[in-house]
VEXDREN-2710 file (C-alpha; in Angstrom, 1 decimal):
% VEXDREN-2710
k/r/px/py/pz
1/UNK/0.0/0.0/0.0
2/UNK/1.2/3.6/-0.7
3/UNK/0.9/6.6/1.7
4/UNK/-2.8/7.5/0.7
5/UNK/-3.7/4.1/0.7
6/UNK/-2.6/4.2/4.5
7/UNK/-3.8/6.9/5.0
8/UNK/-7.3/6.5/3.9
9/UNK/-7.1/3.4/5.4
10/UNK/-6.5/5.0/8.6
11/UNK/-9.7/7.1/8.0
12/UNK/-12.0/4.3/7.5
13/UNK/-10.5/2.4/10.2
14/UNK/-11.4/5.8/12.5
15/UNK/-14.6/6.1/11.2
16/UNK/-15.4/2.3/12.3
17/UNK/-13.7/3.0/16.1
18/UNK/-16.2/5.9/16.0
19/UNK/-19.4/4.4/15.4
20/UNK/-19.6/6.0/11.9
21/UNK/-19.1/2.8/10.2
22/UNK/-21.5/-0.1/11.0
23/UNK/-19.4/-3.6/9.8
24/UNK/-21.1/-4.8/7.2
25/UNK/-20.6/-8.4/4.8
26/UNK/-18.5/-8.2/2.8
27/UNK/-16.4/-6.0/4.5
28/UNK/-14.4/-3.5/2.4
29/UNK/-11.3/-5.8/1.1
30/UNK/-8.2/-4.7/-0.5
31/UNK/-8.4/-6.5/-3.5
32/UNK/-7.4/-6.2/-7.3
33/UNK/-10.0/-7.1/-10.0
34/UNK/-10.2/-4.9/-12.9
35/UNK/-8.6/-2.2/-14.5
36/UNK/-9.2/0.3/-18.4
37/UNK/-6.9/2.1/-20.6
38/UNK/-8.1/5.4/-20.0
39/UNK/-7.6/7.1/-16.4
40/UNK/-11.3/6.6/-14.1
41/UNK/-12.7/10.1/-13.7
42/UNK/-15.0/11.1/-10.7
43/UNK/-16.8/13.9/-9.5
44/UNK/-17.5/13.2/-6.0
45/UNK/-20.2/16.2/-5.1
46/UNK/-20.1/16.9/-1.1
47/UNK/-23.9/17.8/-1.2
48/UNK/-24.6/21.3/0.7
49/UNK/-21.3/22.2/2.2
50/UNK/-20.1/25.7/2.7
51/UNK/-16.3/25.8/2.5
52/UNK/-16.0/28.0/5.9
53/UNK/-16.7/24.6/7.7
54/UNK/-13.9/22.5/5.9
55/UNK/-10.9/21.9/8.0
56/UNK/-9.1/22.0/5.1
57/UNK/-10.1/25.7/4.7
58/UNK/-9.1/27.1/8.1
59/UNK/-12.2/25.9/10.1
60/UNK/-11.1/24.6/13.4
61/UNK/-12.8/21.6/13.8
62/UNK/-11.5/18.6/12.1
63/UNK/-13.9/18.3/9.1
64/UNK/-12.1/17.2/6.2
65/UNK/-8.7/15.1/6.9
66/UNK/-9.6/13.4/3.5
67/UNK/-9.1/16.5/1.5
68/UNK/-6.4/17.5/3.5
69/UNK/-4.8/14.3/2.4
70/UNK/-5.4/14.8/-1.1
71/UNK/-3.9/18.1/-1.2
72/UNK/-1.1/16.7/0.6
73/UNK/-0.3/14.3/-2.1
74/UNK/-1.0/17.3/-4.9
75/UNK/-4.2/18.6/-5.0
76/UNK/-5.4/22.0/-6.2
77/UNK/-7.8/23.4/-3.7
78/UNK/-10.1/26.4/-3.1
79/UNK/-12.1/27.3/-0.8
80/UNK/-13.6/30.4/-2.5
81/UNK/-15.6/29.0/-5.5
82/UNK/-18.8/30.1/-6.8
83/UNK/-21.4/28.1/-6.8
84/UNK/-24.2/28.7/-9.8
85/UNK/-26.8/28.7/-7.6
86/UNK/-28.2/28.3/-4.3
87/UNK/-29.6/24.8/-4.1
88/UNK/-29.1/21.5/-6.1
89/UNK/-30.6/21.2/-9.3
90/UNK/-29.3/24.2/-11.0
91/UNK/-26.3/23.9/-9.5
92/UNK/-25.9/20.2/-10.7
93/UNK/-27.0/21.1/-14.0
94/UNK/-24.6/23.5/-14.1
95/UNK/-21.0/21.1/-13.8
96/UNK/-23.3/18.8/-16.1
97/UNK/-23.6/21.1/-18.8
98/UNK/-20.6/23.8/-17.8
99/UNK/-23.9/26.2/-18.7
100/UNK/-24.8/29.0/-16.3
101/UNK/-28.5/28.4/-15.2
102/UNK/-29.9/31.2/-17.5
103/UNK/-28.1/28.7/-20.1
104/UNK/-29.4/25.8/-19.2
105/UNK/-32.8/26.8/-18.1
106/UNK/-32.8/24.0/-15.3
107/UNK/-34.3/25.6/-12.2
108/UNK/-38.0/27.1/-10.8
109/UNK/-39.5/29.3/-13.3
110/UNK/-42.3/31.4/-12.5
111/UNK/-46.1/31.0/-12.5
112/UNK/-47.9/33.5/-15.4
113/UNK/-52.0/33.7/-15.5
114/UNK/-51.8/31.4/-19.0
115/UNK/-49.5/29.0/-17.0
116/UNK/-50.8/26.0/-15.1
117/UNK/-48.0/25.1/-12.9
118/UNK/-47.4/25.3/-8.9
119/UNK/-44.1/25.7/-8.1
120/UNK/-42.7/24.1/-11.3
121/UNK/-39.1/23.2/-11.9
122/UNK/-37.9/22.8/-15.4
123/UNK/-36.0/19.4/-15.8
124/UNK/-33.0/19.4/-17.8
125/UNK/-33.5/19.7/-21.6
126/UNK/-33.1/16.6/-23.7
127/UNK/-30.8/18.4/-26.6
128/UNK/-28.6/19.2/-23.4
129/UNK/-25.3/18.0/-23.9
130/UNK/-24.3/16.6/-20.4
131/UNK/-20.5/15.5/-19.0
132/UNK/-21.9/11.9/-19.0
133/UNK/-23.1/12.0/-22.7
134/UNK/-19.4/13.4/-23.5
135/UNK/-17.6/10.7/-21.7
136/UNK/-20.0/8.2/-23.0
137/UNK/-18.5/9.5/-26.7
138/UNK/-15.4/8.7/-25.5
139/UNK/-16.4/5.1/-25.0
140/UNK/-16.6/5.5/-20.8
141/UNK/-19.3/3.4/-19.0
142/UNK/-21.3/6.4/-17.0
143/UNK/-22.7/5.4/-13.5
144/UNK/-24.4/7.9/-10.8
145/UNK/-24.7/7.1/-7.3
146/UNK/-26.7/9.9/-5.5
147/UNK/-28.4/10.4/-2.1
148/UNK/-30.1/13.5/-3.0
149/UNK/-33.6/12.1/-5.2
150/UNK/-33.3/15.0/-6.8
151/UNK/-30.3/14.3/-9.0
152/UNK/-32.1/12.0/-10.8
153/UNK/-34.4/11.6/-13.4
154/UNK/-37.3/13.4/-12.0
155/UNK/-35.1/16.8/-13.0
156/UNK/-32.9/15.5/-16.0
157/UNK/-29.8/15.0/-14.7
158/UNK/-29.2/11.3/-15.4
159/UNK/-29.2/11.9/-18.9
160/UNK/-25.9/10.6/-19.9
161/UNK/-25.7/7.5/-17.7
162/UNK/-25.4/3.5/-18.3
163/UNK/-26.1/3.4/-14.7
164/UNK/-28.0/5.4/-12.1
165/UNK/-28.7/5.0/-8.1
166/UNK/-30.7/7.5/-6.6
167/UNK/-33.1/7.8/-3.7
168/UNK/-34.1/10.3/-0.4
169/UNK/-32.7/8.3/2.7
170/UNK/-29.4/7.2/2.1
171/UNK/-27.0/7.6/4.2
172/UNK/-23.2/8.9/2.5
173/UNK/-21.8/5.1/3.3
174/UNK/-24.7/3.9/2.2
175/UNK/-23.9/5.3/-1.2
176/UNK/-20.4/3.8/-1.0
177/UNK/-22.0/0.8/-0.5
178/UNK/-24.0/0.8/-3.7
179/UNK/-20.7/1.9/-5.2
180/UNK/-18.9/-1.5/-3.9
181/UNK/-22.0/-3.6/-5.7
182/UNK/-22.0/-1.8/-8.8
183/UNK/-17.7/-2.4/-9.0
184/UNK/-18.2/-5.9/-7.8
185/UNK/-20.7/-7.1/-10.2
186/UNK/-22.1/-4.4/-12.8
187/UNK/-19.3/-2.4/-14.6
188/UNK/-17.1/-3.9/-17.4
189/UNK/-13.4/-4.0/-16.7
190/UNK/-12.6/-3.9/-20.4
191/UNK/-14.1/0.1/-20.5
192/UNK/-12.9/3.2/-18.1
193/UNK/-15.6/4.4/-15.8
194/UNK/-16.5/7.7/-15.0
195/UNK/-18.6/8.4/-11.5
196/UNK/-20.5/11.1/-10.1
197/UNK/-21.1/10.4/-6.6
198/UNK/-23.6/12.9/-4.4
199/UNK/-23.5/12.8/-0.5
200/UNK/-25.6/15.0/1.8
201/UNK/-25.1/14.4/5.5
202/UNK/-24.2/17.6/5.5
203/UNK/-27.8/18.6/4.1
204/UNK/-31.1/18.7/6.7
205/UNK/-32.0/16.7/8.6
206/UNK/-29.2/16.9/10.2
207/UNK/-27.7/13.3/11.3
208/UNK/-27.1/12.1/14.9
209/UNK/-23.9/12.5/16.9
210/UNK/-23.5/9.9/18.5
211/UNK/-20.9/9.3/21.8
212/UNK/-17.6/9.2/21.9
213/UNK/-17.0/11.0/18.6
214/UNK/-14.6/14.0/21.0
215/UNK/-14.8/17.1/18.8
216/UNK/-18.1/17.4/18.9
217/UNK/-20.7/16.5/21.8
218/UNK/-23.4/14.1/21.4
219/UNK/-26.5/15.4/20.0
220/UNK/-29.9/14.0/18.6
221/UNK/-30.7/15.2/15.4
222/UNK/-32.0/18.1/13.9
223/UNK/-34.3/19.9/11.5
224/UNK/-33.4/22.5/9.0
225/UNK/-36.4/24.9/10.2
226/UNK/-36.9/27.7/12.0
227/UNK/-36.9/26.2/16.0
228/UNK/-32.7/25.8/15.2
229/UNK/-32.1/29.1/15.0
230/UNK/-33.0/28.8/18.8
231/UNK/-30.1/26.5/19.4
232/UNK/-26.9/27.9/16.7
233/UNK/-24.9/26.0/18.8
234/UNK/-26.7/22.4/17.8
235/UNK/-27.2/23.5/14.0
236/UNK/-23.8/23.8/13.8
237/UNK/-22.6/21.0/16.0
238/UNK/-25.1/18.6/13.9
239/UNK/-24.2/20.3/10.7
240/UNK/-20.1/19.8/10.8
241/UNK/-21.0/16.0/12.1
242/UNK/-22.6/16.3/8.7
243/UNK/-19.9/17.1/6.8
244/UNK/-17.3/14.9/8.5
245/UNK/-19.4/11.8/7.4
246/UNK/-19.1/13.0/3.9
247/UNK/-15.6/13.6/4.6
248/UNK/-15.0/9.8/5.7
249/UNK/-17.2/8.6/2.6
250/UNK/-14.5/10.8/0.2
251/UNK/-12.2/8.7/1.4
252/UNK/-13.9/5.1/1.7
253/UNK/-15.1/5.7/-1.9
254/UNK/-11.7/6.2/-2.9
255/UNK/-10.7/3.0/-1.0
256/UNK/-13.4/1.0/-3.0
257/UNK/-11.6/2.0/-6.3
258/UNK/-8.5/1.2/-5.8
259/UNK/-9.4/-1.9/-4.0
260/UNK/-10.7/-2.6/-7.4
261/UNK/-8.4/-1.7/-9.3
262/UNK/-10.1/1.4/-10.9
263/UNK/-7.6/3.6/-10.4
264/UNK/-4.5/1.3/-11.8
265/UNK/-4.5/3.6/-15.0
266/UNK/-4.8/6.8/-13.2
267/UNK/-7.5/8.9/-11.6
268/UNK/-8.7/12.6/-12.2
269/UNK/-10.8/13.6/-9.4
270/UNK/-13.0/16.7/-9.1
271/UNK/-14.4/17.1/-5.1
272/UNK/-17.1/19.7/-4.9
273/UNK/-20.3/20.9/-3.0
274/UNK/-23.3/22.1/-4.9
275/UNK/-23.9/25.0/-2.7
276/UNK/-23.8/25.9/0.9
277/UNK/-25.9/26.3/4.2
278/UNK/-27.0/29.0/6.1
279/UNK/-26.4/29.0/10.2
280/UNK/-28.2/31.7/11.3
281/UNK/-26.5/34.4/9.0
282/UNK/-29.0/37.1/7.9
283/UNK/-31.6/35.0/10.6
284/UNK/-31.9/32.5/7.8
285/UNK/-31.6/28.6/7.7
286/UNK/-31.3/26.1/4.9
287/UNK/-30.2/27.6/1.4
288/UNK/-31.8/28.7/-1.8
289/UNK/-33.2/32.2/-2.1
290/UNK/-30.2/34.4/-2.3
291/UNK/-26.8/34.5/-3.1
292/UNK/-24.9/35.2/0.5
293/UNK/-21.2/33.8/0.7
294/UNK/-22.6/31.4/2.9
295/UNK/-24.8/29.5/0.6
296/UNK/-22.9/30.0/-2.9
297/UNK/-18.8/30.0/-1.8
298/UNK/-18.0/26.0/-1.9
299/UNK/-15.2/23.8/-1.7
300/UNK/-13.8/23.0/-5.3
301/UNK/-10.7/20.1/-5.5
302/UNK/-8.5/19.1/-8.5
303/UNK/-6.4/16.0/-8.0
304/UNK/-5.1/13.9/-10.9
305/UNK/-2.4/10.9/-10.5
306/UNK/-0.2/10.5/-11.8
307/UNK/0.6/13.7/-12.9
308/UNK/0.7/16.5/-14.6
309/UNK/0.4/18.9/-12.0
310/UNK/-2.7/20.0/-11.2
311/UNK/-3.9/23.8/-12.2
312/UNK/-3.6/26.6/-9.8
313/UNK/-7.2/28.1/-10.1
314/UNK/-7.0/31.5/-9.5
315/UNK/-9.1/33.1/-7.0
316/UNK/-13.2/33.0/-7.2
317/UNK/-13.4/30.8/-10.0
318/UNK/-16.6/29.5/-10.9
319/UNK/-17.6/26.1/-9.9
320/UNK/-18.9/25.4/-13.6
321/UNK/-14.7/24.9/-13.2
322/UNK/-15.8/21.6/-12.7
323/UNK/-17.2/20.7/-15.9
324/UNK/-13.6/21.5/-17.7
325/UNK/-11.7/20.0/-15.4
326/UNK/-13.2/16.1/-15.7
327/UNK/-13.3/16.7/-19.1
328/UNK/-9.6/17.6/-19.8
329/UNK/-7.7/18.9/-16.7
330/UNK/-8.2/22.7/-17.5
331/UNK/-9.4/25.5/-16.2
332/UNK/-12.1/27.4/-18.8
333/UNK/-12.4/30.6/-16.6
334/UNK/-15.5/31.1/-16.5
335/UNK/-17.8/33.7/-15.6
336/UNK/-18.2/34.5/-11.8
337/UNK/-21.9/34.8/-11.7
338/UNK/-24.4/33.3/-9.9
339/UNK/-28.2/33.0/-9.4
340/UNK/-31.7/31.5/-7.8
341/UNK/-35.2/32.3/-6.7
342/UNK/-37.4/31.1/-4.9
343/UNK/-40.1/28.3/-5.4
344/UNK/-43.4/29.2/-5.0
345/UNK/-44.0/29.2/-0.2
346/UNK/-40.0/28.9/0.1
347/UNK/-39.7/31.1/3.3
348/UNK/-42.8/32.5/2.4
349/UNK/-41.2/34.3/-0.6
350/UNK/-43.4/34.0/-4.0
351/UNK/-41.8/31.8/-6.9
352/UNK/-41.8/35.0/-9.1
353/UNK/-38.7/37.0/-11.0
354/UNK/-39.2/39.6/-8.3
355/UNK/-37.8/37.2/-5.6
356/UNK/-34.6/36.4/-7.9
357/UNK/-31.2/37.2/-6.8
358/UNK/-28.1/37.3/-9.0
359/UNK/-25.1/38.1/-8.5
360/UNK/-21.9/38.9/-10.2
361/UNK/-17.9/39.1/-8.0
362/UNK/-15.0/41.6/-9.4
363/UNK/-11.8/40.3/-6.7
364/UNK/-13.4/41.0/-3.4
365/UNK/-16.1/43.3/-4.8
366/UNK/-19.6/41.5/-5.2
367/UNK/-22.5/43.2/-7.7
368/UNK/-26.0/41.9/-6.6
369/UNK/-29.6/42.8/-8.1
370/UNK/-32.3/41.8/-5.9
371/UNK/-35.8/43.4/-5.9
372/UNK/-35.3/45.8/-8.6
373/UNK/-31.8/46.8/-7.6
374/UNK/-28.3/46.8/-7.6
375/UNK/-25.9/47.3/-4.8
376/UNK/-22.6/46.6/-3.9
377/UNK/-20.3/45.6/-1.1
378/UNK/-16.7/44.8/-0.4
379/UNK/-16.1/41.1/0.9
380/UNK/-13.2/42.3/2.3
381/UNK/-14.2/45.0/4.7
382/UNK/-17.9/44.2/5.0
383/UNK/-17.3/40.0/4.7
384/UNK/-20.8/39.1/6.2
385/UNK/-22.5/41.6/4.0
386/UNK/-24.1/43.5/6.5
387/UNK/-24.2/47.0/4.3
388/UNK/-24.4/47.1/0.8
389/UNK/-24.7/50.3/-0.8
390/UNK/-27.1/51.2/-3.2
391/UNK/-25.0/51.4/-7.1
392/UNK/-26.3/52.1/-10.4
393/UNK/-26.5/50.0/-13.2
394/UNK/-23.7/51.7/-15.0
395/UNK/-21.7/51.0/-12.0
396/UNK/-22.3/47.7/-12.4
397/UNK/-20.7/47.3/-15.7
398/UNK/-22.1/45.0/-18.8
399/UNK/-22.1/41.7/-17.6
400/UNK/-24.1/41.3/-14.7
401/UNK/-27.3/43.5/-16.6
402/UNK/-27.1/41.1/-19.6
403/UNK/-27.2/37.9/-17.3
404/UNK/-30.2/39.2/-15.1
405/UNK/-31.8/40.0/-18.4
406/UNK/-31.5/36.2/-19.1
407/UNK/-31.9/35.1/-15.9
408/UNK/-35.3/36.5/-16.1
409/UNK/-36.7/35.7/-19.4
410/UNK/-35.6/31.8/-18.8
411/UNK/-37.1/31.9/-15.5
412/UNK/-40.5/32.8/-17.1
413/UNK/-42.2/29.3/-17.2
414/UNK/-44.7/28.7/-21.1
415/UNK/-46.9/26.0/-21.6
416/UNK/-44.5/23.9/-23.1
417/UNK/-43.4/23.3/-19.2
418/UNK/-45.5/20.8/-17.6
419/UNK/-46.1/19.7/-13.7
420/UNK/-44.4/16.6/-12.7
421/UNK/-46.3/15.5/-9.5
422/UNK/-43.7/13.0/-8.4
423/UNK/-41.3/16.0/-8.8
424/UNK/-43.5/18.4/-6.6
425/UNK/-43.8/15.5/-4.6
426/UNK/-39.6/15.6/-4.0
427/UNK/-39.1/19.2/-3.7
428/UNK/-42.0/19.6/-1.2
429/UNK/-40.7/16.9/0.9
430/UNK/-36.9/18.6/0.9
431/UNK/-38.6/21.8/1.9
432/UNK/-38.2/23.8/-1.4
433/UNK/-41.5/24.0/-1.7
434/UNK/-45.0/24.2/0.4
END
């Protein structure tokens, strides 16, 4: 075994001391079976996690030792990206497509009098081109593993796939597990695999701490809703739990593949979260609605073996980065923009344009529109945006006036959309929607 293999090892095997791994046959084996020509690609997507609460970014809690291994051993890492949007779908469609979501028209639209929708989301065109479609050109075999339901066929987003997993309820070893089955029995060793995994501990309800852990006390768990912002303390105690578990499923995922052998010809691996998590900022909870640092700056990971090194993304980049990066290893530089609004009884805000925010970053200076205006502030001296100041659109420059502009006319929904009840059904049940 090499150093990460210890290493990782080392994780799994303090996960299991720690309750966070229940033993299960088979047991996870280090084993070789199967190996392609062509390096396995994976986009592992760390479901809901801001990057303020990543140990690997600064935060003081012990959060992430898997990505801290990784970029130990190479990695390129920031903890400054921008994600798309505020909440899964678009967000997902966006490193699917590397299309902004005024591109890709993936997210809720609004409801006009000619309209009959309630609280519609637009699934992912079928003359999108996704990632998956693009490896599957390439001759790849395409599997998706996801614990979040809604990264799934109900929005689009397993277009491109030979095979797809998804369901509410699973746990983020749970979706390791499925990965061990599908490498044990399901994929062909004769073609290179590329893998999007999606984990959301990290995402409400919040999971259980149990005893013994030692960072972190015990605690029951938890609601996203309003009663937590009566107990900060909990949220967050529940919510870096959250991301820890993730953390360990990074690295027993990893274990899986080379246990397999799937990483024998090489490995480019893209770690990411779709968007963040309010914790009582602003008196909010959850995510979606605006574009505050803490629900759209996210984790975003590079790490390819062997060699070349990795790209040194500069600062803010875009997490559509993602896109480029499983494709070919590059950086694309895209535009730093970001948008969402709300579905229709979200915190009761309407699911009209009017409740849009979007949102545009120049260094540490961040352009926002939100209810018919633009403002500014400066991350640097005003980081928890507690007083923008009122700018004017010629202030604002080009870009961000053009993307609102599109922002708006693809969130108006026509009657080509339709209502997808089992899709209401999903978003209603993960609180998007009442």
């Amino acid at each position: 075994m090499g150093y990460r293999e210890i290493v990782f090892a080392g994780i799994i095997g303090a996960a299991f001391a720690a309750g966070v791994l229940a033993s299960r046959e088979p047991a996870l084996r280090w084993y070789y079976q199967a190996g392609a020509d062509q390096p396995t690609v994976v986009l592992f997507v760390m479901d809901t996690v801001r990057a303020d609460h990543l140990s690997e970014c600064g935060y003081e809690r012990p959060t992430s030792p898997t990505l801290s291994v990784l970029r130990e051993s190479g990695a390129s890492v920031r903890c400054d990206a921008i994600a798309p949007s505020s909440w899964t779908v678009p967000s997902h469609a966006s490193m699917f497509t590397g299309l902004h979501p005024a591109d890709h028209g993936t997210h809720f639209v609004s409801v006009g009098e000619d309209v009959d929708l309630s609280g519609p989301v637009r699934p992912l065109p079928q003359d999108a081109v996704t990632i998956a479609e693009r490896f599957q050109d390439r001759g790849y075999q395409t599997v998706l593993v996801s614990s979040n339901r809604l990264v799934s066929s109900a929005t689009g987003l397993d277009q491109g796939f030979d095979l797809t997993w998804s369901g509410g309820g699973l746990s983020a070893m749970d979706v390791v597990e499925i990965l061990r089955r599908f490498v044990r029995g399901s994929l062909d060793p004769e073609r290179p695999l590329f893998l999007v995994l999606n984990v959301m501990d990290a995402h409400g309800p919040y999971p259980t701490v149990p005893p013994g852990v030692g960072w972190v006390p015990e605690r029951g768990p938890a609601k996203a809703d309003e009663p937590v912002l009566n107990d900060i303390e909990r949220l967050v105690d529940v919510y870096d739990y959250g991301i820890f578990l993730d953390d360990t499923a990074l690295a027993a995922a990893l274990y899986v593949l080379r246990g397999h052998g799937w990483t024998d010809q090489g490995l480019r691996l893209v770690v990411v979260s779709d968007h963040g998590e309010f914790l009582g900022e602003h008196g909010l909870y959850s995510h979606t609605t605006t574009t505050y640092e803490p629900v759209v700056t996210v984790p975003l990971v590079y790490y390819e073996e062997p060699g070349p090194t990795p790209p040194i993304l500069g600062d803010r980049p875009s997490l559509l980065e993602a896109h480029s990066l499983l494709l070919d290893g590059t950086s694309e530089g895209y535009r730093r923009l970001s948008a969402t609004f709300a579905g229709r009884g979200l915190n009761d805000v309407e699911g009209t344009t009017d409740s849009m925010w979007v949102a545009e970053w120049h260094d540490s200076q961040k352009y926002v529109w939100h209810h018919g205006e633009y403002s500014a502030v400066d991350l640097q001296a005003d980081p928890e945006e507690m007083s923008p100041v009122g700018v004017s659109v010629t202030e604002v420059g080009e870009v961000l006036p053009a993307y609102l502009h599109q922002m708006q006319e693809s969130g108006q929904a026509s009657p080509e959309d339709h209502v997808d009840e089992a899709l209401i059904k999903q978003l209603k049940e993960m609180g998007y929607i009442e």
